[in-house]
C-alpha positions in Angstrom: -1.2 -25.5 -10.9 -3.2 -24.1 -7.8 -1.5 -20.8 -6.0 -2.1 -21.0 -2.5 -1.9 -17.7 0.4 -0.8 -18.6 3.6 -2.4 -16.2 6.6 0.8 -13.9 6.2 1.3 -13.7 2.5 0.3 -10.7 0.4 1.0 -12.1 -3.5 1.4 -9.1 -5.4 1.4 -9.7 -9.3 2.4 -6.6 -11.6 2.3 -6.2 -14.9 4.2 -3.5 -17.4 2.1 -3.6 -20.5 -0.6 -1.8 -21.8 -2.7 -5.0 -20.8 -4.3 -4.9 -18.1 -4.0 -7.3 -15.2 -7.4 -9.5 -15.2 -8.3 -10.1 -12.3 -10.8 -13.5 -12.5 -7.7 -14.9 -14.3 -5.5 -14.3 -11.4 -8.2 -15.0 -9.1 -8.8 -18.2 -11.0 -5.1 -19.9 -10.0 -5.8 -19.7 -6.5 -9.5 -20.9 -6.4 -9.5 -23.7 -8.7 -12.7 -21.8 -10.5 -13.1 -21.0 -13.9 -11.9 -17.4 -15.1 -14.8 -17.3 -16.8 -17.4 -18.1 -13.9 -15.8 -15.6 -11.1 -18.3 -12.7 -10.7 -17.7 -9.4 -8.9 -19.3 -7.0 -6.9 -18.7 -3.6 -5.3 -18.9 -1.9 -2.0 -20.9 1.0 -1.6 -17.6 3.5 -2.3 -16.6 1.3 -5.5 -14.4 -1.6 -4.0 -14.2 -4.1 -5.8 -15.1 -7.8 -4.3 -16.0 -11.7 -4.9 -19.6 -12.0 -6.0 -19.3 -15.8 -6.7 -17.6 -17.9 -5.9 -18.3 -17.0 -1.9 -14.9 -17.4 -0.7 -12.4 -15.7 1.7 -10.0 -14.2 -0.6 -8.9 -10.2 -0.5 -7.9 -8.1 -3.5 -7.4 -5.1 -4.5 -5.5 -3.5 -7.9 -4.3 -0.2 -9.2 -2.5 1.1 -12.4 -0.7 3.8 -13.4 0.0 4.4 -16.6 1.8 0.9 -17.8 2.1 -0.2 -14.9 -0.3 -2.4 -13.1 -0.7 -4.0 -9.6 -3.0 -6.5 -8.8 -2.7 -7.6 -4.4 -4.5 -10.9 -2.9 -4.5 -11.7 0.6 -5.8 -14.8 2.4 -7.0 -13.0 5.7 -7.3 -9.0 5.6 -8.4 -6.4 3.7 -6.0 -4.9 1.1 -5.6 -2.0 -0.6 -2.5 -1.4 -3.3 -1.7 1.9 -4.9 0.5 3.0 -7.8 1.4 6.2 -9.2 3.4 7.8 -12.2 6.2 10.5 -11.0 4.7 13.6 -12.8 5.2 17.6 -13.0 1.4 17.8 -14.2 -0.7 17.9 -11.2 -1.1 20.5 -8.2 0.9 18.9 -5.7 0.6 22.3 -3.1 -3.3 22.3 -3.8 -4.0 18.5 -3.2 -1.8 18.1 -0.3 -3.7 20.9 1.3 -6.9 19.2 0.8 -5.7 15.6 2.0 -2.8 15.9 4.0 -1.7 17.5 7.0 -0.4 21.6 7.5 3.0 20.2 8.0 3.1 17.6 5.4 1.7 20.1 2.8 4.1 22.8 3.3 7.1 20.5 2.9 5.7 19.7 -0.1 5.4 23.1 -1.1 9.1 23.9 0.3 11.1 21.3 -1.1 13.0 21.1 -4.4 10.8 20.2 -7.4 12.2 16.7 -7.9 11.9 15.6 -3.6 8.6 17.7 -4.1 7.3 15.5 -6.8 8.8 11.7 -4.7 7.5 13.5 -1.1 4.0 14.0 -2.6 3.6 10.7 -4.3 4.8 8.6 -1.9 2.8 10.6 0.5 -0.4 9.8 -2.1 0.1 6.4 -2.6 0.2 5.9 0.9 -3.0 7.2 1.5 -5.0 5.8 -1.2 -3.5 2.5 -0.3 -4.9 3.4 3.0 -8.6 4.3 2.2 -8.4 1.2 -0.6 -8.0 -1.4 2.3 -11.3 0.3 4.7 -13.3 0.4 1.9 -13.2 4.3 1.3 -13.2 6.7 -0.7 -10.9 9.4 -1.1 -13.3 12.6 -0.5 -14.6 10.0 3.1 -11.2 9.3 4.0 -10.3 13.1 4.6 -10.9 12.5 8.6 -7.6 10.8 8.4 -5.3 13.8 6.5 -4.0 14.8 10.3 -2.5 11.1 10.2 -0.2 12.0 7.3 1.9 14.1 8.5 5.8 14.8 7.4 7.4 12.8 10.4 5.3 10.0 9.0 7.2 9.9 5.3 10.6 9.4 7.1 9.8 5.6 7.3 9.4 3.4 4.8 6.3 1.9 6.7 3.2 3.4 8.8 0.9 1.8 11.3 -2.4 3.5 11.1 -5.6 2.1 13.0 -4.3 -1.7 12.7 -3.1 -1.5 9.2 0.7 -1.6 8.4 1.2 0.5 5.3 4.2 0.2 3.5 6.4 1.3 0.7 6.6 -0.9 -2.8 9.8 -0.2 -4.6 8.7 -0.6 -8.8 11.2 1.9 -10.2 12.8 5.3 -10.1 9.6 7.3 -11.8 7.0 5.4 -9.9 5.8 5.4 -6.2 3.5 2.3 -5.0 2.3 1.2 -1.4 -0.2 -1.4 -0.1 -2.1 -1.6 3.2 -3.1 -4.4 4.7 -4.1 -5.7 8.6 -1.9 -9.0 7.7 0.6 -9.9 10.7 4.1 -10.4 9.4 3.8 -9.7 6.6 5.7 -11.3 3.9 5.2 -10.5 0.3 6.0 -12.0 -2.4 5.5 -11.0 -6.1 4.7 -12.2 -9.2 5.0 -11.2 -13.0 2.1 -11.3 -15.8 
């Protein structure tokens, strides 16, 4: 059975196994193509895209750990991000190189666990971000001034025509996608 996007759907499929999502097999149940015949290509920063068949159709997938997230849309650019809560990574450092003065010293000032949820949340948002222009991390830093503490109140952003906005997975995870889709409605699917 064919999957069909309409012009305000994001499908998000996740899966929590050490399997990764494929993505011609997704891909497949909304083209009516072959798995086995979809070909990809990349952007000049690593982007993943349809080589053949030629077809509009946007994706874009992260993982983290176990956890994998695979986004399609039928009419914008996407990006999807997902990260693992973890202790294990300079939080004070990386903030300071890709987000704002403000945003980086809450980050710095706040407990250890709201630290840790304020940093990822703050990450994923970004990446998400720069996933859905076609950047990279290191050419997206023109936008660090755009996230900002105030921003991270809300469980959405609107940032040069893309919404960006929160995905709930679980307690130990932060996720967010970006796309320009209008009204967005998203619905989600399991592997």
């Amino acid at each position: 059975m064919k999957n069909t996007l309409t012009s305000n759907q994001i499908h998000i499929w996740r899966s929590s196994r050490t399997d990764k999502i494929r993505p011609a097999q997704v891909l497949s149940r909304y083209l009516d193509y072959p798995a086995n015949q979809i070909k990809f290509s990349k952007s000049k920063h690593g982007k993943p895209k349809l080589a053949k068949p030629r077809v509009k159709i946007y994706f874009n997938l992260s993982h983290s750990y176990q956890e994998n997230l695979f986004a399609l849309t039928a009419t914008s650019a996407v990006g999807i991000d997902i990260e693992k809560h973890r202790k294990n990574i300079d939080r004070i450092k990386v903030s300071r190189r890709f987000f704002s003065k403000d945003l980086a010293e809450k980050v710095q000032h706040l407990s250890e666990a709201a630290s840790i949820k304020l940093f990822f949340k703050a990450w994923t948002f970004y990446e998400a971000f720069l996933k859905a222009k076609g950047l990279s991390i290191f050419s997206g830093r023109k936008y660090k001034n755009k996230f900002n503490a105030k921003t991270f109140k809300k469980k959405s952003m609107l940032l040069l025509n893309f919404k960006i906005q929160e995905i709930k997975i679980s307690k130990n995870y932060s996720a967010a996608i970006a796309s320009q889709v209008k009204n967005t409605k998203i619905k989600f699917f399991k592997i």
